[in-house]
PASEBA-1860 file (N, C-alpha, C; in nm, 3 decimals):
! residues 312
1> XXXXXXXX> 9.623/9.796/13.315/9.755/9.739/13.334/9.746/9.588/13.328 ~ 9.792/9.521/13.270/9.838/9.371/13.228/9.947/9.299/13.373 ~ 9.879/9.215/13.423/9.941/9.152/13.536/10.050/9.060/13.456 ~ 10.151/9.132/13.530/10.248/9.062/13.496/10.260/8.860/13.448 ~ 10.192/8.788/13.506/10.205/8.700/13.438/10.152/8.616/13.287 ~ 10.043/8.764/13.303/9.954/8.732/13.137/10.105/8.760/13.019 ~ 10.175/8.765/13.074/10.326/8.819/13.012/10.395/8.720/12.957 ~ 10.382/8.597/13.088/10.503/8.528/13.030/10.446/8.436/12.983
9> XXXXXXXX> 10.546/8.329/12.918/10.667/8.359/12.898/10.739/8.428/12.741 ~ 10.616/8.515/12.707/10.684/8.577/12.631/10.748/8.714/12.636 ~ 10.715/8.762/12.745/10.822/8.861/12.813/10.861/8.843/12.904 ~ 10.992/8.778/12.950/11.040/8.744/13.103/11.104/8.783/13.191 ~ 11.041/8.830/13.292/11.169/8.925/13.391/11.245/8.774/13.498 ~ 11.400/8.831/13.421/11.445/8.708/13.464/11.507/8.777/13.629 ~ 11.491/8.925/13.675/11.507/8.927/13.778/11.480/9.071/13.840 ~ 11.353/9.093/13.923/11.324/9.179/13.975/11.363/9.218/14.100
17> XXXXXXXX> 11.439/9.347/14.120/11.484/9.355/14.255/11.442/9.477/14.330 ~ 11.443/9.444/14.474/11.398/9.538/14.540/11.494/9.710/14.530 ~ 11.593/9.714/14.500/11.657/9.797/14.484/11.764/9.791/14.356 ~ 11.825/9.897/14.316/11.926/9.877/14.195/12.017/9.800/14.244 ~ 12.061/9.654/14.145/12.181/9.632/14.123/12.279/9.578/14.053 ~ 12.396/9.561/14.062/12.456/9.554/13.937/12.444/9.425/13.893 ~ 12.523/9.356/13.832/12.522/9.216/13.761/12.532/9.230/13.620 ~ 12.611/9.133/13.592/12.602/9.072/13.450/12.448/9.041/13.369
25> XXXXXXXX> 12.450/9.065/13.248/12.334/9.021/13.140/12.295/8.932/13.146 ~ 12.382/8.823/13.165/12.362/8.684/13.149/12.315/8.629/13.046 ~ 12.224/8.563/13.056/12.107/8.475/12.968/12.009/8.590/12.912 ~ 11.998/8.734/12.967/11.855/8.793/12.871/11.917/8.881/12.786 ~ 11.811/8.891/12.703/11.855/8.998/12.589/11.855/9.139/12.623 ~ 11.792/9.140/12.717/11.829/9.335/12.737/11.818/9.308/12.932 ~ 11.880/9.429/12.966/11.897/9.442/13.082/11.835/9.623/13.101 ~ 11.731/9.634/13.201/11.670/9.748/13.230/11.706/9.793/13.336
33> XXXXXXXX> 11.788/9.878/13.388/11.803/9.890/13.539/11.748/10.048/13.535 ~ 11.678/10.076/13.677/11.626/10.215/13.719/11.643/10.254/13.833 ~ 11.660/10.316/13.929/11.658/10.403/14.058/11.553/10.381/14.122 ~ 11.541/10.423/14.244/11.416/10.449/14.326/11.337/10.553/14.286 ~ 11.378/10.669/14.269/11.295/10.776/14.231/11.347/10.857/14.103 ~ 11.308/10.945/14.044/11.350/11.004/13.984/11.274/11.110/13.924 ~ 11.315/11.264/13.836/11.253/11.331/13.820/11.267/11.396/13.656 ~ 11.092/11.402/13.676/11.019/11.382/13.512/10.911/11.521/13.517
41> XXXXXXXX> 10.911/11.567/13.375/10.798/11.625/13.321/10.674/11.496/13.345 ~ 10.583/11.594/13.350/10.430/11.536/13.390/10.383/11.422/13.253 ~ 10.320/11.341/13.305/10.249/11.249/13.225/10.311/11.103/13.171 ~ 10.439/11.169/13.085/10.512/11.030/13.029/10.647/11.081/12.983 ~ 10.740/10.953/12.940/10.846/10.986/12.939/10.938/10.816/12.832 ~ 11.019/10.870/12.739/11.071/10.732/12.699/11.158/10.677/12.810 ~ 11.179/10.574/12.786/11.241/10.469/12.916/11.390/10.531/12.906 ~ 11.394/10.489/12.740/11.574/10.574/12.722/11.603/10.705/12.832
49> XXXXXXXX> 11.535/10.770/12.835/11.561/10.899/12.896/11.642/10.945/13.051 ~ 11.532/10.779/13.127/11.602/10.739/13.260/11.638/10.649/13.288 ~ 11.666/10.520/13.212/11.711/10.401/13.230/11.826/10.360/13.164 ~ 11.924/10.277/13.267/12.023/10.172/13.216/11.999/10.112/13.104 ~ 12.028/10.083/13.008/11.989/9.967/12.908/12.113/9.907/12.874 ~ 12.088/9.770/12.890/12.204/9.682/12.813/12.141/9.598/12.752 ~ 12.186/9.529/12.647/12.206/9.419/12.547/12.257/9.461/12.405 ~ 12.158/9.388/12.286/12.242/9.406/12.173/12.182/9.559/12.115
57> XXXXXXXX> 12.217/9.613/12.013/12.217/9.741/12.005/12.053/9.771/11.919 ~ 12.030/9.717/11.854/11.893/9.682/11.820/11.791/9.693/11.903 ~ 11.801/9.578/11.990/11.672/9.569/12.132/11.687/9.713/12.244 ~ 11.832/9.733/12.238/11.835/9.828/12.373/11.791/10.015/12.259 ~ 11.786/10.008/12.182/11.716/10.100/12.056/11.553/10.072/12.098 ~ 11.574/9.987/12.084/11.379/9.948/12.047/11.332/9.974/12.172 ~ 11.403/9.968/12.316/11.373/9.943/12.465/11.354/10.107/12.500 ~ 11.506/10.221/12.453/11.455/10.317/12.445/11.382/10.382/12.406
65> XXXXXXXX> 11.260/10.370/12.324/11.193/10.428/12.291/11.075/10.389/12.381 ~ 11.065/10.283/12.470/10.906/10.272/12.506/10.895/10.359/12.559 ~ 10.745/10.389/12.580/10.663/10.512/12.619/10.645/10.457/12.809 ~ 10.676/10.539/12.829/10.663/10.526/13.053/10.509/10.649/13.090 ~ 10.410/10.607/13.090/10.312/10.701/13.172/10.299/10.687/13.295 ~ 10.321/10.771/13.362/10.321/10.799/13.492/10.192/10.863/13.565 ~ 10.196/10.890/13.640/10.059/10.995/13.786/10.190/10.997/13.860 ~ 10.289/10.987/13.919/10.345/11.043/14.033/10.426/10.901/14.062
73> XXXXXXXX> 10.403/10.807/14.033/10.505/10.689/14.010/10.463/10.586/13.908 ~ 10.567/10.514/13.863/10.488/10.420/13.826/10.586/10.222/13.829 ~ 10.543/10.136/13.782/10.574/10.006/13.840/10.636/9.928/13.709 ~ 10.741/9.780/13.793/10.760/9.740/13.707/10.656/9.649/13.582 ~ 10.564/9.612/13.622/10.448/9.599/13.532/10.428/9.689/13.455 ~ 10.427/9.854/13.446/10.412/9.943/13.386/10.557/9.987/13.250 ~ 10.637/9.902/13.314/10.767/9.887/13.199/10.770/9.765/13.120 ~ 10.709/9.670/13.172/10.672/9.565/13.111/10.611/9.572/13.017
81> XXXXXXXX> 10.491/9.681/13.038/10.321/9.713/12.924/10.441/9.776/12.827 ~ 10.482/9.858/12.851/10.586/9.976/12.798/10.653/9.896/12.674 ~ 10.743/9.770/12.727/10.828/9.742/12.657/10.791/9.652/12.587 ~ 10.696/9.571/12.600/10.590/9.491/12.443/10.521/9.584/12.343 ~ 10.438/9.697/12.412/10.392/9.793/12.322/10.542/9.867/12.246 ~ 10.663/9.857/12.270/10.736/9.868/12.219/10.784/9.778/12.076 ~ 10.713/9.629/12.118/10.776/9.572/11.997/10.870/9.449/12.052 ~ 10.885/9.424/12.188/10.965/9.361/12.230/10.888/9.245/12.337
89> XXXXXXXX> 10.815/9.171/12.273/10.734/9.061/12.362/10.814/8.949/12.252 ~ 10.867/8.849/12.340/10.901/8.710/12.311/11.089/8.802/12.317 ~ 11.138/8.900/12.395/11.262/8.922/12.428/11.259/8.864/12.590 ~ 11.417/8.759/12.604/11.447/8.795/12.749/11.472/8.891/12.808 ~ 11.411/8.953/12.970/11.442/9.123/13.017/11.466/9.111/13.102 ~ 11.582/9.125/13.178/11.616/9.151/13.323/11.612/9.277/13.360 ~ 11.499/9.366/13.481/11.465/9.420/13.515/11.487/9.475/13.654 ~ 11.596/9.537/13.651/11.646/9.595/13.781/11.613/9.730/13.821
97> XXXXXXXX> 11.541/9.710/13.918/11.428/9.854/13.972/11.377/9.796/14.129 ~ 11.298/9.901/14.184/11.222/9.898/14.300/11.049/9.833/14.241 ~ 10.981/9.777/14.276/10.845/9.726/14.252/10.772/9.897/14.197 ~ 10.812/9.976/14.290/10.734/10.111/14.189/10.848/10.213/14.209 ~ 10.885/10.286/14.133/10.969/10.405/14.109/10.891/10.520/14.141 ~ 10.921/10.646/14.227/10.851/10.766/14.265/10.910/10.836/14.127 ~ 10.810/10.947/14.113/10.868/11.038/14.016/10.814/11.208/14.068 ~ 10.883/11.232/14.070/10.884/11.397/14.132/10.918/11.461/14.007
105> XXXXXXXX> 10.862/11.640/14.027/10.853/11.713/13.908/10.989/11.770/13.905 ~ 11.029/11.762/13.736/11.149/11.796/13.680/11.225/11.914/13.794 ~ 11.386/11.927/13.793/11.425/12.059/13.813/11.327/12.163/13.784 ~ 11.333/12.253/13.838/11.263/12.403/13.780/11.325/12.480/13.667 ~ 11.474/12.478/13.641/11.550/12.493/13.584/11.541/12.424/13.428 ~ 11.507/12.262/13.433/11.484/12.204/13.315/11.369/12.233/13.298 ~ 11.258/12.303/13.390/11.088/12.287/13.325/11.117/12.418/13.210 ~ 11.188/12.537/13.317/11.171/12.661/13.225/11.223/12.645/13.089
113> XXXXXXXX> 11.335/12.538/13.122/11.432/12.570/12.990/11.326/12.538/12.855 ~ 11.286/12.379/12.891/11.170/12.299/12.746/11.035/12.457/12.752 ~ 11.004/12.486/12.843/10.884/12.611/12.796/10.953/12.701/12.741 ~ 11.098/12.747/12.734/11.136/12.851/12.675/11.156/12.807/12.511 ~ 11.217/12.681/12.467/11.278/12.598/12.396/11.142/12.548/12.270 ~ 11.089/12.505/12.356/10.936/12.388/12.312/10.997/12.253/12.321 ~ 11.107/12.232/12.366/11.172/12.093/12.378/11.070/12.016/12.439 ~ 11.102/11.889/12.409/10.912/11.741/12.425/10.995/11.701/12.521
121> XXXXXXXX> 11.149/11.687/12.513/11.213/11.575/12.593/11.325/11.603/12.711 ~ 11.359/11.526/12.792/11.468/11.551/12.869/11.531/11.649/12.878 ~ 11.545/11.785/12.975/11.700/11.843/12.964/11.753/11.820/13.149 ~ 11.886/11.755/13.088/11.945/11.744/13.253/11.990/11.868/13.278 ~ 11.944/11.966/13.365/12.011/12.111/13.399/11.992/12.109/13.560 ~ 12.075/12.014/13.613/12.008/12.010/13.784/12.182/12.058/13.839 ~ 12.246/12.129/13.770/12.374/12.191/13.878/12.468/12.092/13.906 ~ 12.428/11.933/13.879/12.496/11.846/13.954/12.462/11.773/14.114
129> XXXXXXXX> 12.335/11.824/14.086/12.247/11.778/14.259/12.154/11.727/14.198 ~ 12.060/11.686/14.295/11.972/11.571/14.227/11.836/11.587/14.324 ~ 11.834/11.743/14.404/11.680/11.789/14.402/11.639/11.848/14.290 ~ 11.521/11.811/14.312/11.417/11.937/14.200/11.493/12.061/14.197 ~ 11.505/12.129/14.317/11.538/12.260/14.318/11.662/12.262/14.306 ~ 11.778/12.181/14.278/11.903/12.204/14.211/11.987/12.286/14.278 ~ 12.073/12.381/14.169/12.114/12.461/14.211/12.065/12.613/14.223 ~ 11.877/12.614/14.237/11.830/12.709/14.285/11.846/12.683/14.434
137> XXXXXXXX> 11.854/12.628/14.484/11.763/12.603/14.599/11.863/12.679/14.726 ~ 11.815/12.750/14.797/11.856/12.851/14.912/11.843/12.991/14.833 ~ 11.801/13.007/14.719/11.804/13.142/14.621/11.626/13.173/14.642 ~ 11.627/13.265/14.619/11.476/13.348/14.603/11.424/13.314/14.493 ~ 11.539/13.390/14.401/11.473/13.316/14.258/11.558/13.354/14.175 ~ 11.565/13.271/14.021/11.670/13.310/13.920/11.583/13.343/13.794 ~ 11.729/13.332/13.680/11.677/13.336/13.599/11.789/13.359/13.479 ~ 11.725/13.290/13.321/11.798/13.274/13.209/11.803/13.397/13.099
145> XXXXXXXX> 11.915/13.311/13.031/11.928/13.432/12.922/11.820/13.452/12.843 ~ 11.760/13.538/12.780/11.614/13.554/12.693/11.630/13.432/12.574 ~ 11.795/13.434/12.539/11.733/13.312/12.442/11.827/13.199/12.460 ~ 11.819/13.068/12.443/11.897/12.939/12.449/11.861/12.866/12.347 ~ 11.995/12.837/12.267/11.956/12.720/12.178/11.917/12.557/12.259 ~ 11.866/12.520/12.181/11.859/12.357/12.186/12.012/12.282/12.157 ~ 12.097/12.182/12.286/12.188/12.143/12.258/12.339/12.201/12.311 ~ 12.291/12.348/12.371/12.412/12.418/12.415/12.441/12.330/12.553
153> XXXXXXXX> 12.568/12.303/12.571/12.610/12.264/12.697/12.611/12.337/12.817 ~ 12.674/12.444/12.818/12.672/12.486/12.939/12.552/12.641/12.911 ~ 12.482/12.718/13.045/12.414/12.759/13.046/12.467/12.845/13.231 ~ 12.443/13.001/13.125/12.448/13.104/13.237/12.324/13.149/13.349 ~ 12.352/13.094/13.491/12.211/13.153/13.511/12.251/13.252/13.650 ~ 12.155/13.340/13.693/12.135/13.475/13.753/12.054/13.405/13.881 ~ 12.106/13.385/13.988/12.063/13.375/14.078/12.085/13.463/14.198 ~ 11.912/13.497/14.262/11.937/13.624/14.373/11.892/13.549/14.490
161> XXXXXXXX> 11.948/13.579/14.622/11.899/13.513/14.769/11.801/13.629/14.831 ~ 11.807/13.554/14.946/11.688/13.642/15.024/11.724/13.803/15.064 ~ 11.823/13.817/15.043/11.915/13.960/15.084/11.911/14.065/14.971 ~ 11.930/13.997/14.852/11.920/14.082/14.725/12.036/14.080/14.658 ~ 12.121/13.975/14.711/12.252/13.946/14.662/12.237/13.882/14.534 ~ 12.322/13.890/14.438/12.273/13.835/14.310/12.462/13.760/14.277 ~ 12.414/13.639/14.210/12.519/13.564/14.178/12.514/13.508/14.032 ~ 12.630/13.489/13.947/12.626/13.418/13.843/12.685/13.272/13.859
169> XXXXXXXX> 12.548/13.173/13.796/12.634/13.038/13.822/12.661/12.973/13.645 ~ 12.731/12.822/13.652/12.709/12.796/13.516/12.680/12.670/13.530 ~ 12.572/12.613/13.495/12.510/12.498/13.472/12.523/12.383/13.357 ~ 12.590/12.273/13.353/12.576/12.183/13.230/12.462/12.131/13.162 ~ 12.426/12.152/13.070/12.334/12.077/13.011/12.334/11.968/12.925 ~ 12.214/11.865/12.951/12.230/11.775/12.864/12.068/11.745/12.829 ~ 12.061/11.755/12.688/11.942/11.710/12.616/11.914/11.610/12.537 ~ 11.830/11.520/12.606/11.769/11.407/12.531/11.669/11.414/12.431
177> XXXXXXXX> 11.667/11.343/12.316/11.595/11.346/12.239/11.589/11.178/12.140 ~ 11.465/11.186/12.082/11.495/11.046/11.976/11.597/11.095/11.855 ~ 11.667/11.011/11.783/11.753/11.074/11.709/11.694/10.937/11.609 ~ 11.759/10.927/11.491/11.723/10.847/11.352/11.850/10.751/11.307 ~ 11.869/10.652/11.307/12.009/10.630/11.264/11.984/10.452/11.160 ~ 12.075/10.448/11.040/12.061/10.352/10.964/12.101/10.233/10.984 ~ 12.038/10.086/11.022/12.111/9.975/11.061/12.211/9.928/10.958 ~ 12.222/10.032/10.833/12.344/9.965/10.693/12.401/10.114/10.682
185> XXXXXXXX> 12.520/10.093/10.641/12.593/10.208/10.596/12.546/10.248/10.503 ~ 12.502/10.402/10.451/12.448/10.424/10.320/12.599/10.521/10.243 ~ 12.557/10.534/10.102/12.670/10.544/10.044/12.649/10.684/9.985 ~ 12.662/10.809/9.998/12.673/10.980/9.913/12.590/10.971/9.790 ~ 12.479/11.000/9.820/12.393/11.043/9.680/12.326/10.894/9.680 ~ 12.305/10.844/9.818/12.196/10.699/9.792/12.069/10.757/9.844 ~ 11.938/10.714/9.805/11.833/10.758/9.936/11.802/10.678/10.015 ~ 11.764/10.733/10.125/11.795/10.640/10.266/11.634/10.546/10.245
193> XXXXXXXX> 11.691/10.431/10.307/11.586/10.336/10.258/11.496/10.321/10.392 ~ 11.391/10.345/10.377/11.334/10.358/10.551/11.253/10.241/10.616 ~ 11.279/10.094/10.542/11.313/9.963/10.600/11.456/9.976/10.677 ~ 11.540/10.061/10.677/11.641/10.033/10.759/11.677/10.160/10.835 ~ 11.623/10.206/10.868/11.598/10.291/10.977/11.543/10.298/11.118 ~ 11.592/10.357/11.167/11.593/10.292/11.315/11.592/10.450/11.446 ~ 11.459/10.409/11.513/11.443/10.516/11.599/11.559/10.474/11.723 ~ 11.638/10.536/11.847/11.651/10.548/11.964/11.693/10.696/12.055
201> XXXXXXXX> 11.688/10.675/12.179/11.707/10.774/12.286/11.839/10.825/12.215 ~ 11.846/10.971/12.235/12.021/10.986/12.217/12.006/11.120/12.275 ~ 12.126/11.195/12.222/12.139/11.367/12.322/12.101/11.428/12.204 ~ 12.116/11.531/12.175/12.148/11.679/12.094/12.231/11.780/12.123 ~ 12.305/11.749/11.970/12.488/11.870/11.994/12.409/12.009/11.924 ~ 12.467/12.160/11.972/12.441/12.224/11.926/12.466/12.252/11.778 ~ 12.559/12.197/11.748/12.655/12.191/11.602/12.609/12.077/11.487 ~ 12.512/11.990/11.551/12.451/11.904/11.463/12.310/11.855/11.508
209> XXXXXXXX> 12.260/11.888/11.422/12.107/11.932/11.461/12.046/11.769/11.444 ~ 12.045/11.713/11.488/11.959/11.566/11.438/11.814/11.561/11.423 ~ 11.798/11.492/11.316/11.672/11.438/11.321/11.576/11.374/11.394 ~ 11.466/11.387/11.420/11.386/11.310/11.496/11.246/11.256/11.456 ~ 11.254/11.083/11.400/11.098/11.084/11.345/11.155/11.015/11.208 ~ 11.133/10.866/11.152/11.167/10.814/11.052/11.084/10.864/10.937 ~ 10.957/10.930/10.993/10.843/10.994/10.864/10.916/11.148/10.818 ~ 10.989/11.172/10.884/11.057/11.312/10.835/11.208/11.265/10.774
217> XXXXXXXX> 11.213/11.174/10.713/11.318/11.181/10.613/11.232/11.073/10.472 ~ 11.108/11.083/10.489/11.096/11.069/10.340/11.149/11.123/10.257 ~ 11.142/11.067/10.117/11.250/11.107/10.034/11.386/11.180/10.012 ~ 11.453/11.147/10.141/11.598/11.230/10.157/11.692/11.127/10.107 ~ 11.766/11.194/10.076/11.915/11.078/10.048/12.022/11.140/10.112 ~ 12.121/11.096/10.064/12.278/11.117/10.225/12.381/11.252/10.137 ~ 12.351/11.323/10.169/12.469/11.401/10.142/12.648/11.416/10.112 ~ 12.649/11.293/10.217/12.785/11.258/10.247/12.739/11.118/10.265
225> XXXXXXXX> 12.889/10.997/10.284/12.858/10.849/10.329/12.787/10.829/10.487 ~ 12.736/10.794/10.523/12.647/10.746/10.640/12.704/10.640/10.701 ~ 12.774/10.670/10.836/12.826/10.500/10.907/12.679/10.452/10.994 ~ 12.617/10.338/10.971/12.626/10.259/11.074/12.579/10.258/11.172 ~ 12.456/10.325/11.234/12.424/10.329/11.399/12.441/10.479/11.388 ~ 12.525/10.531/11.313/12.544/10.714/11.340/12.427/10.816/11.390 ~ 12.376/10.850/11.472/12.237/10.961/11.416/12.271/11.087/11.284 ~ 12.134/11.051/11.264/12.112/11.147/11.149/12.106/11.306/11.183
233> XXXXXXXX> 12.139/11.358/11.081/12.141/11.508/11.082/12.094/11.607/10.989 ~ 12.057/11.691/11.030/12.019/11.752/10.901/12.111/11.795/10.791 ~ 12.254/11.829/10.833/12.318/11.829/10.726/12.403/11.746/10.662 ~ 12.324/11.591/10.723/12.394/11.480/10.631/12.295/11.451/10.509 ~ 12.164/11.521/10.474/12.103/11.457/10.400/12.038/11.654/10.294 ~ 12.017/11.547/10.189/12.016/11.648/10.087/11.812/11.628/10.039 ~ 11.749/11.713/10.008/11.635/11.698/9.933/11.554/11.830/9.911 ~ 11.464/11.815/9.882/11.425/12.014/9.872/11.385/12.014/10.000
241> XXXXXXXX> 11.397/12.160/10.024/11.388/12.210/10.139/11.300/12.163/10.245 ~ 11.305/12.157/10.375/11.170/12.128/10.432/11.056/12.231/10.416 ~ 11.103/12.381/10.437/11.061/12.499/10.443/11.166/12.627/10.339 ~ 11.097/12.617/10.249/11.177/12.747/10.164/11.177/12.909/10.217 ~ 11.225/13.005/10.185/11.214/13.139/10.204/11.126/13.185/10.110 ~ 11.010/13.212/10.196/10.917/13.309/10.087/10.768/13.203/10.065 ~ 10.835/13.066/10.137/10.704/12.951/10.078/10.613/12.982/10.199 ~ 10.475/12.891/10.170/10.338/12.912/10.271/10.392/12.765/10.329
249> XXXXXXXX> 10.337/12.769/10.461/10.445/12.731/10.588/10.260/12.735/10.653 ~ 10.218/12.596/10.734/10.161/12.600/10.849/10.188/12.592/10.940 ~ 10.154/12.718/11.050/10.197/12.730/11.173/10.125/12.670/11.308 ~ 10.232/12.576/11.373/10.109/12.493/11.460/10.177/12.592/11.619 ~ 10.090/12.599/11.667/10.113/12.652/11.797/9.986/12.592/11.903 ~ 10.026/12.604/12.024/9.949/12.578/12.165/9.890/12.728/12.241 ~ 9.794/12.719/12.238/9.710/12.836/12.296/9.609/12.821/12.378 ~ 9.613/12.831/12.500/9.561/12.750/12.623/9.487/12.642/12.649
257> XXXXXXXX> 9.622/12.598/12.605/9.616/12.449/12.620/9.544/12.366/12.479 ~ 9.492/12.434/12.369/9.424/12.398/12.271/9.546/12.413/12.163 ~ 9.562/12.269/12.042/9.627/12.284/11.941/9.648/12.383/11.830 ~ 9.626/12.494/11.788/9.603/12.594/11.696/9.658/12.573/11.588 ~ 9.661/12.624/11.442/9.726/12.610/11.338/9.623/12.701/11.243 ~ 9.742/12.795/11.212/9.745/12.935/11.092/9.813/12.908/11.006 ~ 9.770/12.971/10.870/9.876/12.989/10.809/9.931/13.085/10.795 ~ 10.039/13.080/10.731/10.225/13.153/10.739/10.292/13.151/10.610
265> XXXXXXXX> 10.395/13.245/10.615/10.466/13.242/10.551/10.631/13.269/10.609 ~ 10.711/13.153/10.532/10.825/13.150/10.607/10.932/13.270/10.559 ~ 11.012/13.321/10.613/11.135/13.473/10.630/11.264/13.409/10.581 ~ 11.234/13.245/10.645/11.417/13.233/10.586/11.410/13.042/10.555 ~ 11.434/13.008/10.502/11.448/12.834/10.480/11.535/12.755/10.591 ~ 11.480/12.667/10.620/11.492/12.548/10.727/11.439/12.431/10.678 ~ 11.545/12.297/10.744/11.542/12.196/10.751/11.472/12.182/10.893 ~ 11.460/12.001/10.903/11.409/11.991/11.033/11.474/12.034/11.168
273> XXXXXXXX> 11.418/12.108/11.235/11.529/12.116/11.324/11.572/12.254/11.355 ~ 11.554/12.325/11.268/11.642/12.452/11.210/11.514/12.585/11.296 ~ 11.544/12.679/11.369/11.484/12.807/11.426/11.415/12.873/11.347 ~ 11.336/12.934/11.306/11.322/13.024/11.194/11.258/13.140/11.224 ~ 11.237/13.210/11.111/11.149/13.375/11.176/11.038/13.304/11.034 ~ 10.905/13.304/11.056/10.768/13.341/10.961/10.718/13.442/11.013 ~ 10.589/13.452/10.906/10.552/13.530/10.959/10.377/13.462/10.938 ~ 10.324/13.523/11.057/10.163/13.464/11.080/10.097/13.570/10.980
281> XXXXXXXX> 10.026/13.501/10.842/9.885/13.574/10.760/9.784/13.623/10.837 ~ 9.754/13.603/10.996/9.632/13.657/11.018/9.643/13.771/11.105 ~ 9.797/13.749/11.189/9.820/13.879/11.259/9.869/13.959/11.192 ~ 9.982/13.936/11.107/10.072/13.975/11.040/10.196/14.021/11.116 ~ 10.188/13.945/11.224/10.335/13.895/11.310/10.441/13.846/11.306 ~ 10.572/13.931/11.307/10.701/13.802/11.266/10.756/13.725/11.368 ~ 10.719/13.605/11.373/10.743/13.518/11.515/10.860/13.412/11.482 ~ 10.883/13.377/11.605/11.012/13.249/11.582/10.931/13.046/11.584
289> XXXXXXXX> 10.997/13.021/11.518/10.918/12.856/11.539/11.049/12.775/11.508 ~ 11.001/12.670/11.525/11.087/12.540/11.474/11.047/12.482/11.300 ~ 11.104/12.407/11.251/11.089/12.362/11.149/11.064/12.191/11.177 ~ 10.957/12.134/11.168/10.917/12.014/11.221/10.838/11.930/11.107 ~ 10.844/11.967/10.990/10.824/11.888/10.866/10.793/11.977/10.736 ~ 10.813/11.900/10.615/10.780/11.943/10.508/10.659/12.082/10.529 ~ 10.716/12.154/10.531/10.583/12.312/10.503/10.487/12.321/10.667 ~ 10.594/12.240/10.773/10.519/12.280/10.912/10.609/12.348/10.983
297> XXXXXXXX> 10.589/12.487/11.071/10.655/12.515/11.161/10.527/12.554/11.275 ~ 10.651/12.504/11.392/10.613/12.514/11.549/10.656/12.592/11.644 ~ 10.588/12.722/11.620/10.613/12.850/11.676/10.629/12.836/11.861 ~ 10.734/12.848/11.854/10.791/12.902/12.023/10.715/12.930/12.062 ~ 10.689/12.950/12.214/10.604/13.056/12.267/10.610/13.195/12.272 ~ 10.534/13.297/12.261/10.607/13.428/12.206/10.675/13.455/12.352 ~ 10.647/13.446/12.456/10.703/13.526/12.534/10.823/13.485/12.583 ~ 10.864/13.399/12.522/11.049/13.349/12.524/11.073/13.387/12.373
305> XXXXXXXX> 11.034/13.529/12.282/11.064/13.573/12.228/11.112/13.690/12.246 ~ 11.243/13.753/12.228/11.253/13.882/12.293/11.144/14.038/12.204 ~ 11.067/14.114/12.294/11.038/14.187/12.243/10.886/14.149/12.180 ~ 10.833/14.038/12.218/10.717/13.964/12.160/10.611/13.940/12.298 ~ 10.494/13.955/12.262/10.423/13.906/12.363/10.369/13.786/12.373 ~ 10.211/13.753/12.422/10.142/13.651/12.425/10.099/13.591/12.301 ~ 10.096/13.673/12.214/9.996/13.626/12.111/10.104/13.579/11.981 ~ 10.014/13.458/11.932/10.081/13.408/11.826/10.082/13.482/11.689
END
């Protein structure tokens, strides 16, 4: 960790406070504000995900994306490292936080959802309370529908108490993710020029699948006109397929705890983004995955497959 003053003055916290508070921008170019505590999947997390950001739309882009590693809290020095390895040393930063932020493990509710999903990032599914245990908590135990898209808002869940009473609740969801968006308007049948492309934090609609990752729109061009800051989607952009029906498809999957990758053949064509059924050459299994680049899919876990077991 880099002591904060090996920093300045080319990264300057023009004001660190013991607790959140409000105020004007003033004089810096981005404004960071955070909570006392808050709750995260293990290890790391983009800043976008849990932080205020203000300034111009550029820097507070570039701010969401820094990378936050955590152990169980972590400090404003540690957003500092964050936000130069971001790209943003010689920006003014006003930094409104506690000296270290606690971080406690996600809802239970959002852990299951990303293991059911394979989602990397954020889902807010806490009931509208703001323990871990949400709107489980006084229940024995619950539980979801076998399958959930990525992006659905609301979400049915089955909760039973200590008696054996069983209740239906409905939970909002909200999912974070990086999304792709062009700092120039592009024009129907241009290809997107990827000097002007631009990563930040954003959600995911079920109805428009966005992109994530400026290396996954090589050679695409716009389907339709492109405004401006918009995120990208998969069905704003036109190019051959990511994954055809019938093409050889590598399948990357996680298998205790080790990276794996088979090859496959894909059942139905997908863009990035897009669910699919392949099928694995070595089991000769028809499994579900994601579509995550040119001729890669990232097989779910089977057992948030209905009717599927452990094995890939």
């Amino acid at each position: 960790m880099k002591p904060v003053h090996r920093l300045l003055p080319t990264l300057v916290l023009t004001a660190v406070l013991v607790a959140v508070s409000s105020g004007a921008l003033g004089a810096s170019e981005l404004a960071v504000g955070l909570p006392p505590a808050i709750e995260a999947r293990d290890g790391w997390f983009h800043l976008g995900e849990y932080a205020e950001l203000e300034g111009r739309e550029d820097i507070v882009s570039a701010a969401s994306m820094a990378v936050i590693e955590h152990d169980g809290s972590f400090s404003v020095e540690d957003v500092v490292d964050a936000l130069e390895e971001a790209g943003l040393s010689g920006r003014t930063v006003k930094i409104r936080m506690p000296s270290v932020v606690s971080v406690a493990p996600e809802p239970e509710i959002s852990a299951r959802l990303r293991e059911m999903t394979a989602w990397k990032w954020r889902i807010d599914a806490d009931g509208g309370k703001s323990s871990r245990s949400g709107m489980t908590e006084g229940f024995k135990s619950f539980s979801l529908p076998p399958r959930v898209m990525p992006g659905a808002r609301v979400l049915a869940v089955k909760l039973e108490d200590e008696s054996g009473r069983r209740f239906n609740k409905q939970v909002k969801l909200r999912w974070y993710q990086p999304v792709v968006y062009s700092v120039k308007p592009v024009e129907k049948d241009s290809p997107l020029d990827p000097s002007t492309l631009r990563e930040r934090i954003g959600t995911a609609s079920l109805n428009r699948e966005s992109v994530w990752g400026v290396s996954r729109l090589r050679g695409a061009a716009a389907r339709r006109s492109l405004n401006a800051g918009s995120p990208i989607t998969a069905s704003d952009i036109t190019r051959a397929n990511f994954v055809r029906a019938g093409s050889a498809v590598t399948l990357t999957a996680r298998v205790n705890g080790l990276g794996v990758e088979v090859n496959g053949i894909a059942m139905q064509r997908g863009d990035i983004g897009d669910v699919i059924r392949v099928k694995n050459l070595s089991s000769k299994r028809i499994v579900t995955g994601r579509v995550i680049d040119i001729g890669r899919v990232e097989i779910i876990p089977a057992r948030f497959q209905p009717g599927s077991d452990d094995e890939l």
